[in-house]
C-alpha positions in Angstrom: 0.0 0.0 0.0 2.7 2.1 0.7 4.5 1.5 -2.5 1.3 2.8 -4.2 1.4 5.5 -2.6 5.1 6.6 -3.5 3.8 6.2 -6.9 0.4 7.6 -7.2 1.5 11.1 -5.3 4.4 12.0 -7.2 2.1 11.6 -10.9 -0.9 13.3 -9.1 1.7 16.4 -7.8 3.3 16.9 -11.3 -0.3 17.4 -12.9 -1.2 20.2 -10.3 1.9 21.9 -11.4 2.1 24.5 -14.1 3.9 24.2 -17.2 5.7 26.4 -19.7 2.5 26.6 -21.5 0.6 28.0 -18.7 3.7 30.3 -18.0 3.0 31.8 -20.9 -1.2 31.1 -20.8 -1.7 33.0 -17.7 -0.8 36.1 -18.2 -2.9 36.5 -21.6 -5.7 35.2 -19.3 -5.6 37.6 -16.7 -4.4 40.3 -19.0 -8.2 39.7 -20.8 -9.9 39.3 -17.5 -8.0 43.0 -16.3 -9.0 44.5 -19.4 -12.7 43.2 -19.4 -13.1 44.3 -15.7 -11.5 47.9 -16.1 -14.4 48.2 -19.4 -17.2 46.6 -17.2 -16.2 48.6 -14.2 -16.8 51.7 -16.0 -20.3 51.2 -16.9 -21.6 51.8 -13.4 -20.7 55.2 -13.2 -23.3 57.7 -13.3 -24.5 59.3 -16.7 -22.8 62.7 -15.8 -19.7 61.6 -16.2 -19.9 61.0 -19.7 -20.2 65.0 -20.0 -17.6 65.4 -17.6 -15.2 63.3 -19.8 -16.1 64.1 -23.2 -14.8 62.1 -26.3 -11.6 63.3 -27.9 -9.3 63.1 -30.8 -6.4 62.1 -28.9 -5.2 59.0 -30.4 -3.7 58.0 -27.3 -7.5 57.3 -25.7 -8.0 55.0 -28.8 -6.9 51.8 -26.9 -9.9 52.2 -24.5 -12.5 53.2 -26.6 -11.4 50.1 -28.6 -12.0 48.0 -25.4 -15.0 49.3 -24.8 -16.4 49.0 -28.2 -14.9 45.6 -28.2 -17.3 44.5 -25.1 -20.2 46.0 -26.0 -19.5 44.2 -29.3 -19.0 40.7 -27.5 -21.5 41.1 -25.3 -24.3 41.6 -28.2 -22.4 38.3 -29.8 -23.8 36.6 -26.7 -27.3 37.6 -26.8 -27.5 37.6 -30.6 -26.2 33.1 -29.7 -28.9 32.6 -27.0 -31.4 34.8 -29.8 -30.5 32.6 -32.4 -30.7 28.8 -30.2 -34.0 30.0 -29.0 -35.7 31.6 -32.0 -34.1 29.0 -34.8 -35.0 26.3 -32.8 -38.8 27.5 -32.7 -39.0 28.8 -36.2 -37.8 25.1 -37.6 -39.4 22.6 -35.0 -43.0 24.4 -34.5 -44.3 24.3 -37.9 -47.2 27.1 -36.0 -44.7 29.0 -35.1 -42.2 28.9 -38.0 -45.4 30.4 -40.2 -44.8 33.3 -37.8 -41.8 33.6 -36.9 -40.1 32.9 -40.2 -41.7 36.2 -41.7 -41.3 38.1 -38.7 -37.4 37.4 -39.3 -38.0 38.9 -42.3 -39.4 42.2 -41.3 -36.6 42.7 -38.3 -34.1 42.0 -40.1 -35.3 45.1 -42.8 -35.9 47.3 -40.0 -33.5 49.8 -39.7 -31.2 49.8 -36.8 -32.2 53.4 -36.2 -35.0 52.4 -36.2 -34.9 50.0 -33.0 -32.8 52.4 -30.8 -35.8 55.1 -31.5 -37.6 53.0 -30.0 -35.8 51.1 -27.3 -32.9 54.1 -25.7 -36.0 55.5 -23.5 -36.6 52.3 -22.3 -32.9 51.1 -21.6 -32.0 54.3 -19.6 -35.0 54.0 -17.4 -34.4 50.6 -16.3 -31.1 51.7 -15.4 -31.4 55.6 -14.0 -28.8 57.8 -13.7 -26.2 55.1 -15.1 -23.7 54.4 -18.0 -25.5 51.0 -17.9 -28.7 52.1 -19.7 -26.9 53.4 -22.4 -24.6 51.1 -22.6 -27.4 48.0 -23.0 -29.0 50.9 -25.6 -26.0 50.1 -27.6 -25.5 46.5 -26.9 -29.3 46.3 -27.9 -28.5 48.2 -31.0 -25.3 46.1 -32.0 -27.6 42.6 -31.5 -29.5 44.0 -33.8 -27.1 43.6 -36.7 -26.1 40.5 -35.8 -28.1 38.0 -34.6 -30.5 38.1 -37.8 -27.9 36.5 -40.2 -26.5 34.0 -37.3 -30.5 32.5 -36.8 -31.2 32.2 -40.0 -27.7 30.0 -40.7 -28.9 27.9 -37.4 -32.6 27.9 -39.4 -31.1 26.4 -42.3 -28.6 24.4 -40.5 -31.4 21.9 -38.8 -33.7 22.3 -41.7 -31.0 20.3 -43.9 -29.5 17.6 -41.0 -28.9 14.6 -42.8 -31.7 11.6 -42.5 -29.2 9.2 -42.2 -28.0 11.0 -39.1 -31.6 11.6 -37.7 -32.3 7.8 -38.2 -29.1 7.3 -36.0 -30.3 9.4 -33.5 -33.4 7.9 -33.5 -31.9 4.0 -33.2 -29.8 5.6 -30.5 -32.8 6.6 -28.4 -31.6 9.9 -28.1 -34.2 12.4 -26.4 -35.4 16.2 -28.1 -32.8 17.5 -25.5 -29.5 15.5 -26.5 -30.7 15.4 -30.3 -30.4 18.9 -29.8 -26.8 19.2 -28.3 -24.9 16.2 -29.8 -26.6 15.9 -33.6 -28.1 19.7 -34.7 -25.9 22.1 -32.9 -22.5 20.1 -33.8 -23.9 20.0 -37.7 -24.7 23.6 -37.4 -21.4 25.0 -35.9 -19.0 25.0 -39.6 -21.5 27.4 -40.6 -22.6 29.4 -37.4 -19.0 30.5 -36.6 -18.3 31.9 -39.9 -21.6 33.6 -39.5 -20.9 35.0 -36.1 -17.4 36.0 -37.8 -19.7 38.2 -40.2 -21.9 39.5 -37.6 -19.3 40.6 -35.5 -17.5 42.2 -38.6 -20.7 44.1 -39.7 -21.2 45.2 -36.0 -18.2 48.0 -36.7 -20.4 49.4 -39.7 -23.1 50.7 -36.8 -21.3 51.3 -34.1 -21.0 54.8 -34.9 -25.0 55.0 -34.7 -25.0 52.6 -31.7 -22.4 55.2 -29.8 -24.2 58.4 -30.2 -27.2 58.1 -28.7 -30.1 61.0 -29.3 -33.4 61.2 -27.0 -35.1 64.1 -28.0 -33.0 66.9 -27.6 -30.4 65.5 -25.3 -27.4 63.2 -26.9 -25.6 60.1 -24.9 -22.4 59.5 -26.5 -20.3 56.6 -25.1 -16.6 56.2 -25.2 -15.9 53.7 -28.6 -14.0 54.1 -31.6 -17.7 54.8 -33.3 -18.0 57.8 -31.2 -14.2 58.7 -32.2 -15.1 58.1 -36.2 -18.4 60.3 -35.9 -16.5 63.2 -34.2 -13.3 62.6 -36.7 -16.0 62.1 -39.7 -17.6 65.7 -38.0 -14.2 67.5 -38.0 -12.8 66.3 -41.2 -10.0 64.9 -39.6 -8.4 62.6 -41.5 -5.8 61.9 -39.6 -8.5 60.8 -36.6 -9.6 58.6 -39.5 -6.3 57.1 -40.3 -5.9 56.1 -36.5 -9.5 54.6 -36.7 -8.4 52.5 -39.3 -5.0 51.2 -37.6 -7.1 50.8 -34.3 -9.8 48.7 -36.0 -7.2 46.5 -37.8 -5.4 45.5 -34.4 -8.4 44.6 -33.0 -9.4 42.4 -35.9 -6.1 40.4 -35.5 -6.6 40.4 -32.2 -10.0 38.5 -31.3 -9.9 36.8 -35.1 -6.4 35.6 -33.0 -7.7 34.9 -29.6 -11.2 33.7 -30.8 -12.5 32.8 -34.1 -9.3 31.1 -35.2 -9.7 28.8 -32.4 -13.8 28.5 -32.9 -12.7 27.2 -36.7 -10.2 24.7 -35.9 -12.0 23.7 -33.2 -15.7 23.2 -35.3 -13.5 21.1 -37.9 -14.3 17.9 -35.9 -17.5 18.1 -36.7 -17.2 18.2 -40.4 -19.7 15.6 -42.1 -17.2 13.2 -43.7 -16.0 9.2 -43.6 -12.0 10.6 -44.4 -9.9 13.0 -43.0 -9.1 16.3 -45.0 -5.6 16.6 -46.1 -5.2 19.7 -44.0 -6.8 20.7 -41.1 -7.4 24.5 -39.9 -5.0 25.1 -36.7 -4.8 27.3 -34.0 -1.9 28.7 -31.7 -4.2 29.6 -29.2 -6.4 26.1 -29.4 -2.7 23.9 -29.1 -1.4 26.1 -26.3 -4.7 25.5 -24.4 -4.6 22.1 -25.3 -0.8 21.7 -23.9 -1.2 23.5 -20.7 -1.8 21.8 -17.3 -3.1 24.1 -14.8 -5.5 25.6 -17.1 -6.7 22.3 -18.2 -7.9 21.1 -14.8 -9.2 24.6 -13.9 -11.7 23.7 -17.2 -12.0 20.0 -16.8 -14.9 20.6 -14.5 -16.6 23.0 -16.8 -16.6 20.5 -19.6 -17.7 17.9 -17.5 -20.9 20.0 -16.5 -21.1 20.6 -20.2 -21.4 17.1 -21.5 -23.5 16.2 -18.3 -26.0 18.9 -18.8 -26.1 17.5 -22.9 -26.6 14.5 -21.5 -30.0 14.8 -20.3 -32.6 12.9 -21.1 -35.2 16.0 -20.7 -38.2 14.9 -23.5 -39.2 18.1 -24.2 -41.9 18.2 -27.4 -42.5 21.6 -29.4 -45.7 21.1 -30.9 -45.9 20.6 -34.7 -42.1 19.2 -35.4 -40.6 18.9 -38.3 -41.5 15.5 -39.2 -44.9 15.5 -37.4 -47.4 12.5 -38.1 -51.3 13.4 -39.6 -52.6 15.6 -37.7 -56.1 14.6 -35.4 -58.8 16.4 -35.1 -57.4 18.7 -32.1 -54.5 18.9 -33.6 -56.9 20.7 -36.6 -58.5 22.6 -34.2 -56.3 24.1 -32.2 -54.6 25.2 -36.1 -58.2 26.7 -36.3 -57.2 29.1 -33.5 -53.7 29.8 -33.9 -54.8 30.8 -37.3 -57.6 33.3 -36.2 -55.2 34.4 -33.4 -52.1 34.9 -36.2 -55.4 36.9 -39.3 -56.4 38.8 -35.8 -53.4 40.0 -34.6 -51.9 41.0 -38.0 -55.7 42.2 -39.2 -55.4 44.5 -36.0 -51.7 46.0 -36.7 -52.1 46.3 -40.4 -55.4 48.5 -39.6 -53.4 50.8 -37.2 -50.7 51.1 -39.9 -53.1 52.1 -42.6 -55.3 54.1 -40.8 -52.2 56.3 -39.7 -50.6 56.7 -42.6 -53.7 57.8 -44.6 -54.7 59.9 -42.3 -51.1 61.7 -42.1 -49.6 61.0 -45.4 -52.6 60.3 -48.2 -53.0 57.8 -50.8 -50.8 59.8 -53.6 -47.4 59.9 -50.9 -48.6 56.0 -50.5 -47.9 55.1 -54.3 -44.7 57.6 -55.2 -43.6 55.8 -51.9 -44.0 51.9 -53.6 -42.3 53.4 -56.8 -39.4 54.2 -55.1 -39.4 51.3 -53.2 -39.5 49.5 -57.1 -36.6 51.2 -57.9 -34.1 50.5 -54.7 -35.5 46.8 -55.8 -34.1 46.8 -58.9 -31.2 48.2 -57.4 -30.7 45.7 -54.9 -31.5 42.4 -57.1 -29.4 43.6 -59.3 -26.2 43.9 -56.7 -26.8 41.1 -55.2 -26.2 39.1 -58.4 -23.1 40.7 -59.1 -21.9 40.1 -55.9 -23.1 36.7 -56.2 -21.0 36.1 -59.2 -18.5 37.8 -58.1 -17.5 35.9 -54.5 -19.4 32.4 -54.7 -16.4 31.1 -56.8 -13.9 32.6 -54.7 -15.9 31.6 -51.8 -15.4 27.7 -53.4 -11.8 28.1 -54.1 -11.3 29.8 -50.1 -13.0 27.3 -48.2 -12.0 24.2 -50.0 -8.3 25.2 -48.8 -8.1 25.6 -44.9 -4.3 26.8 -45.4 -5.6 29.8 -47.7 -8.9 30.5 -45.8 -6.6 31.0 -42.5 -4.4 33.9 -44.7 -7.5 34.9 -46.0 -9.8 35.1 -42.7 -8.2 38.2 -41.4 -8.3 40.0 -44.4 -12.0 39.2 -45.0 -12.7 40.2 -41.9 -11.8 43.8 -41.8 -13.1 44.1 -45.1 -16.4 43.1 -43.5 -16.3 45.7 -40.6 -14.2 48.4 -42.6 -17.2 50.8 -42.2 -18.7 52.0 -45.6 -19.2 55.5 -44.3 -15.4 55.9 -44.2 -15.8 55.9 -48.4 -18.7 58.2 -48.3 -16.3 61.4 -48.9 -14.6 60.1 -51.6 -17.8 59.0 -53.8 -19.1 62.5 -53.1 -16.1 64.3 -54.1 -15.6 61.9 -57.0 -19.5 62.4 -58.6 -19.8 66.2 -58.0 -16.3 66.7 -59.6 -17.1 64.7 -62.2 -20.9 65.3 -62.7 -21.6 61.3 -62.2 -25.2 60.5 -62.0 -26.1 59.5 -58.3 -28.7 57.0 -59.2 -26.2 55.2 -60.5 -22.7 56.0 -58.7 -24.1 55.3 -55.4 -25.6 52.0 -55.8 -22.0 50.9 -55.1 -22.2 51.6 -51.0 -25.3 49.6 -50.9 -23.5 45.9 -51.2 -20.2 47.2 -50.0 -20.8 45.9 -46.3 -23.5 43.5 -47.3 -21.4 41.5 -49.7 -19.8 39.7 -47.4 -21.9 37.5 -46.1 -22.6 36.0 -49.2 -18.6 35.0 -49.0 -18.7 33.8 -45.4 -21.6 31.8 -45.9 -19.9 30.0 -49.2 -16.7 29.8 -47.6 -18.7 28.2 -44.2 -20.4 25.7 -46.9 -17.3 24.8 -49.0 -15.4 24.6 -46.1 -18.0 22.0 -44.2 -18.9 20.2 -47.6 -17.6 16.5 -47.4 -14.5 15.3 -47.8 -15.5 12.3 -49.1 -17.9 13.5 -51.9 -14.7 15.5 -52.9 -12.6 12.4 -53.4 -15.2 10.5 -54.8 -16.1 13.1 -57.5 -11.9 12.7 -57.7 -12.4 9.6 -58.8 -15.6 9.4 -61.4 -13.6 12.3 -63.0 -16.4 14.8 -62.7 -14.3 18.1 -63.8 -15.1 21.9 -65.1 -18.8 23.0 -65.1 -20.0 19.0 -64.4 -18.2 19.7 -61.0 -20.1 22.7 -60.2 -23.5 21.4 -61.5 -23.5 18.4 -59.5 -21.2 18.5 -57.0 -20.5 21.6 -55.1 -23.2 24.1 -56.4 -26.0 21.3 -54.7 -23.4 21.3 -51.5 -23.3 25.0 -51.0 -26.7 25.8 -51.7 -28.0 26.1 -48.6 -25.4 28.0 -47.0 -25.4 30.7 -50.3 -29.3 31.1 -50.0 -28.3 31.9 -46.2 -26.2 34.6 -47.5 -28.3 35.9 -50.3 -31.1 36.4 -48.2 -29.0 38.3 -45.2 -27.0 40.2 -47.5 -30.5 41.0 -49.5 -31.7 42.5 -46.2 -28.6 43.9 -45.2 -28.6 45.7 -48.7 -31.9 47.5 -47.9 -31.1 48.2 -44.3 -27.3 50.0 -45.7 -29.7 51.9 -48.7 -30.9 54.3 -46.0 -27.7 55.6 -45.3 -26.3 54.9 -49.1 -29.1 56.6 -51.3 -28.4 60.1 -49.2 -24.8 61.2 -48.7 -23.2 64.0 -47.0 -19.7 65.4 -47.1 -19.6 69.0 -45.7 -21.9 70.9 -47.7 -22.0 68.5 -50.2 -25.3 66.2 -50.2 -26.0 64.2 -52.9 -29.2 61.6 -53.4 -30.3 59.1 -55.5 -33.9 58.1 -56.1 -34.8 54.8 -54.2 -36.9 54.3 -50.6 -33.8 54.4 -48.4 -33.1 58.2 -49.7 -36.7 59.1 -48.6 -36.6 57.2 -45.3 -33.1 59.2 -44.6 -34.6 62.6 -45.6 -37.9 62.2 -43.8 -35.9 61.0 -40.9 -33.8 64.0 -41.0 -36.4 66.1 -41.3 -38.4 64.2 -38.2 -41.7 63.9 -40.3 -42.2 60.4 -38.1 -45.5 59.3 -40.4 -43.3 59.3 -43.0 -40.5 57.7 -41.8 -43.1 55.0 -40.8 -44.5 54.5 -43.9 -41.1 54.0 -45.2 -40.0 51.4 -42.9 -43.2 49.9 -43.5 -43.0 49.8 -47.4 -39.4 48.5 -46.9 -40.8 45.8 -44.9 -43.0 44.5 -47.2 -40.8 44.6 -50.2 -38.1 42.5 -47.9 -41.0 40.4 -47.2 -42.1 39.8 -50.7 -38.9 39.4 -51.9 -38.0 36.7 -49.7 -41.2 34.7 -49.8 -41.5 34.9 -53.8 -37.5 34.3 -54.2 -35.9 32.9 -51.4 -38.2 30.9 -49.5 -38.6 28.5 -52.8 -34.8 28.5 -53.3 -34.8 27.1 -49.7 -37.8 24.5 -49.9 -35.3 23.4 -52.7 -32.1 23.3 -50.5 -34.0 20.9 -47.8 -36.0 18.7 -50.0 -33.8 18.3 -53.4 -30.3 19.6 -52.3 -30.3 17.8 -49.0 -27.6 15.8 -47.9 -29.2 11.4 -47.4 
C-alpha cells in the first residue's frame, strides 16, 4: 500500500503543477480578465460623467475606446447566440410557429437599426437611471441588432437540412429532443454558425457609430468607442483621426480573429460531415497552447464535465408541430383553427393601425410615389446582389476548400467586413460632384459594400464544411469543369449561399438608407430609391413618414424573400439535402 502511494502522489503532484505553457497562458488570461473588468467597471458610473469626460481626438485614448467598443460588441455576440438557439429552434421545429416567426425574421431584419434604438434608448435608460449602464445595453441592444439576424437564420437552415441518415441514427440511439439537440443539430450547425458569427461581429463595426451616439429628443448620450471617435473625426474632417481609426480597427481584428475565431474554426472542424480525413486541417496557436497546458486544463475539466452532463440529459421536451410530425387529429386541426384566427387577428389589428395612420397623415398619392421608389431601390438591390453573387461564390469555393488559404485569408476578410462603408462616403461625393456622375447610378455601389460579405462567409462556411469524401469520390468518377459545379458543389453550397443571399439581401436594404443620401460637408447628394426618402424624412423628423417607409421596406423585404428565397430554400431541404 505504501508503495502505491510513493507512486500515485508523485504523478498526481506533477499534474497540479504548471507548465511552460501556462507560464506563458496565464498572463494573456488575466491580461483579458484585467481588461474586461476595467471596461465593465466603467459602466456603473453615473451618466454625468460622460459629459464630464467628453470624447476626444487624442489618439492615445484610442486603446480604451477600442475596449469598450470591443465589449459592447462581444456582449451583443452573446445575446445575438442565445437569440439565435431559441428563436431558430422555434421557427424550424413548431411548424405554428415557423409560419410566424419565419416572416417576422423577415421584417426585423429590414428594419433599420435606427430604427430600433428610437424606440428602445428611452426604455434602456430607465431601467437603469442615472447610469452608464442604460446606455450602454441601448448600444449592446443596437449592435444585437445587426447580428443575430444572419446567425438565426444559418442555425434555421442548418437543422432544416441535418442529414436523415443521421436523424435515423439518432433515432436508433434513443436519443431524447434534448440530446438530439446538443450532440446531432448544434454540432452540424457549428462550420457554418461561426463563420456567421465571424460576419456578424465584422458588420457590427459598420453601426457602431450610430449605436455610440445616442439621441433622446433633444439630449445626446455619446459613449466612449472608436464609433464615437469616427463620428467626431468624420464631423471635424480629420483625417488623420480617420487614419488612426483605421489602424485601431485592424489591431483589434487580429486580435480577437487571433484569440477567438481562429480557435472556434479549428475547433468546429471535428465536426465536419465526412468518412476521411481532410488533407489539411485548420490550426490554431491559441487552441494547441490551451490544449498543452496543465493548470489551465484542470481549472476547465470541471466546466466540460458539466457541459457534457447537462447535454446528456434525457429532458423529453416536445415543441408542438415538429418537423417531421405525423397526420394531424382532429385537435391537432382545431387548435390550427385558433392559432390561425389568433395569427389573421393579430396581423388584421396591426395592419389596420398602420393604414389608418398613414392615410390619415400622409394620403394615398405619398402612399404610391412611396412603392415606386421602393420598385426602384428593388431593382437596385436584385441587381447587386447578383453581381456580388458572381463575383464571390467562386472565390468563396476556391477559399474554403483550402483551410491553409482561408486562414491567410480570414483576417483579411474580416476587416473588409467591418471596414465601415461611411469611411468611403467622402470620396464618392467628391468623385461624382467633380465629375458630374449621376447619383442614381454612382451610389448604388455603398449599398452591397458591407453587405457583400456575407454571401462569402456563408460559401466559404459551406465549402469549407462540404464532405471530404464527396470531394474524393467526385476525384475519382472524373467529374471536372462546369459538371463539377453542377453536380457536385453548387448542390453542397446551396444552402449556405441562399443563407447569404437572403442576409446580404436585407442587409442591402437596411445600408440603402444611409447609401441613397450622402453628405460630405456641404456636399449632399441623393439618388432616387426608398432608403433616400426614409433618410430625408428622418432628418427632417416627419415620423408618419419615416413609418411609412419602414413599413414599405418591410414588405418589399418580405415579398422578396417569400416569392425568391423561401422556394430556393424548400429546394435546398427537399432536393439539395444531404441522405
Amino acid at each position: 500500500m505504501t508503495t502505491v502511494v510513493r507512486h500515485f502522489m508523485p504523478a498526481t503532484a506533477k499534474r497540479l503543477i504548471p507548465n511552460r505553457w501556462d507560464l506563458i497562458a496565464f498572463p494573456l488570461l488575466l491580461g483579458f480578465l484585467l481588461m474586461a473588468t476595467t471596461g465593465i467597471r466603467e459602466t456603473w458610473a453615473p451618466l454625468t460623467a460622460l459629459q464630464t469626460v467628453p470624447i476626444t481626438l487624442d489618439p492615445a485614448n484610442l486603446p480604451e475606446y477600442a475596449l469598450r467598443t470591443t465589449l459592447r460588441m462581444l456582449a451583443a455576440m452573446a445575446a445575438a447566440l442565445v437569440f439565435t438557439l431559441i428563436y431558430g429552434t422555434l421557427a424550424a421545429k413548431s411548424r405554428r410557429a415557423g409560419l410566424l416567426l419565419v416572416p417576422m425574421l423577415d421584417i426585423l431584419q429590414s428594419v433599420p437599426v435606427l430604427g430600433y434604438i428610437s424606440f428602445t434608448v428611452t426604455f434602456f435608460l430607465a431601467l437603469f437611471p442615472g447610469r452608464v449602464l442604460g446606455a450602454e445595453f441601448a448600444a449592446i441592444f443596437a449592435i444585437f441588432t445587426s447580428q443575430a439576424w444572419n446567425m438565426t437564420f444559418s442555425f434555421y437552415q442548418s437543422l432544416r437540412t441535418v442529414p436523415r441518415d443521421l436523424e435515423e441514427v439518432s433515432l436508433n440511439l434513443r436519443l431524447t429532443p434534448w440530446q438530439k439537440f446538443w450532440k446531432l443539430e448544434v454540432p452540424f450547425s457549428m462550420p457554418g454558425m461561426i463563420w456567421n458569427m465571424m460576419m456578424s461581429m465584422s458588420g457590427g463595426w459598420f453601426f457602431v457609430v450610430a449605436s455610440e451616439a445616442i439621441t433622446v429628443g433633444d439630449k445626446t448620450v455619446t459613449l466612449p468607442g472608436v464609433g464615437s471617435y469616427l463620428a467626431m473625426a468624420i464631423q471635424n474632417k480629420n483625417l488623420a483621426a480617420v487614419g488612426w481609426v483605421i489602424l485601431t480597427m485592424t489591431v483589434v481584428i487580429v486580435i480577437y480573429d487571433q484569440f477567438l475565431f481562429r480557435p472556434m474554426v479549428a475547433w468546429a472542424d471535428k465536426f465536419r460531415l465526412e468518412d476521411t480525413a481532410s488533407q489539411s486541417a485548420p490550426e490554431s496557436w491559441v487552441l494547441k497552447l490551451i490544449q498543452r497546458t496543465r493548470a489551465i486544463q484542470l481549472l476547465l475539466k470541471p466546466f466540460g464535465k458539466l457541459l457534457r452532463k447537462t447535454a446528456r440529459l434525457r429532458l423529453n421536451y416536445r415543441l408542438p408541430q415538429g418537423l417531421h410530425s405525423e397526420a394531424q387529429t382532429s385537435v391537432s386541426r382545431g387548435i390550427d383553427v385558433v392559432w390561425w384566427l389568433l395569427v389573421a387577428v393579430l396581423g388584421l389589428l396591426t395592419s389596420w393601425k398602420l393604414v389608418t395612420f398613414i392615410h390619415t397623415e400622409v394620403g394615398v398619392s405619398e402612399v404610391l410615389r412611396v412603392l415606386g421608389l421602393g420598385l426602384i431601390t428593388l431593382v437596385r438591390v436584385s441587381l447587386l446582389i447578383l453581381l456580388a453573387s458572381i463575383v464571390w461564390v467562386p472565390l468563396g469555393v476556391h477559399i474554403g476548400l483550402r483551410p491553409a488559404l482561408a486562414e491567410k485569408i480570414q483576417p483579411l476578410a474580416q476587416f473588409l467586413a467591418a471596414f465601415p462603408a461611411n469611411l468611403l462616403f467622402p470620396v464618392f461625393v467628391v468623385f461624382i460632384v467633380h465629375f458630374k456622375l449621376n447619383p442614381d447610378i454612382w451610389l448604388s455601389p455603398l449599398i452591397v459594400l458591407g453587405t457583400q460579405w456575407y454571401i462569402l462567409f456563408n460559401v466559404v462556411a459551406g465549402a469549407s464544411a462540404f464532405p471530404n469524401d464527396f470531394r474524393e469520390a467526385a476525384a475519382n468518377f472524373r467529374i471536372r469543369g462546369w459538371q463539377w459545379w453542377r453536380q457536385v458543389m453548387l448542390p453542397g453550397i446551396f444552402p449556405y449561399y441562399v443563407t447569404g443571399a437572403i442576409t446580404a439581401s436585407g442587409g442591402a436594404w437596411n445600408a440603402s438608407i444611409v447609401s441613397e443620401y450622402v453628405s460630405w460637408g456641404d456636399d449632399k447628394l441623393a439618388a432616387h430609391g426608398l432608403g433616400a426618402y426614409i433618410a430625408q424624412t428622418t432628418a427632417a423628423g416627419d415620423y408618419p413618414k419615416i413609418l411609412l417607409g419602414i413599413t414599405v421596406m418591410s414588405i418589399f423585404v418580405v415579398l422578396f424573400n417569400r416569392l425568391l428565397w423561401r422556394p430556393m430554400y424548400a429546394a435546398a431541404e427537399n432536393k439539395l439535402r444531404l441522405n
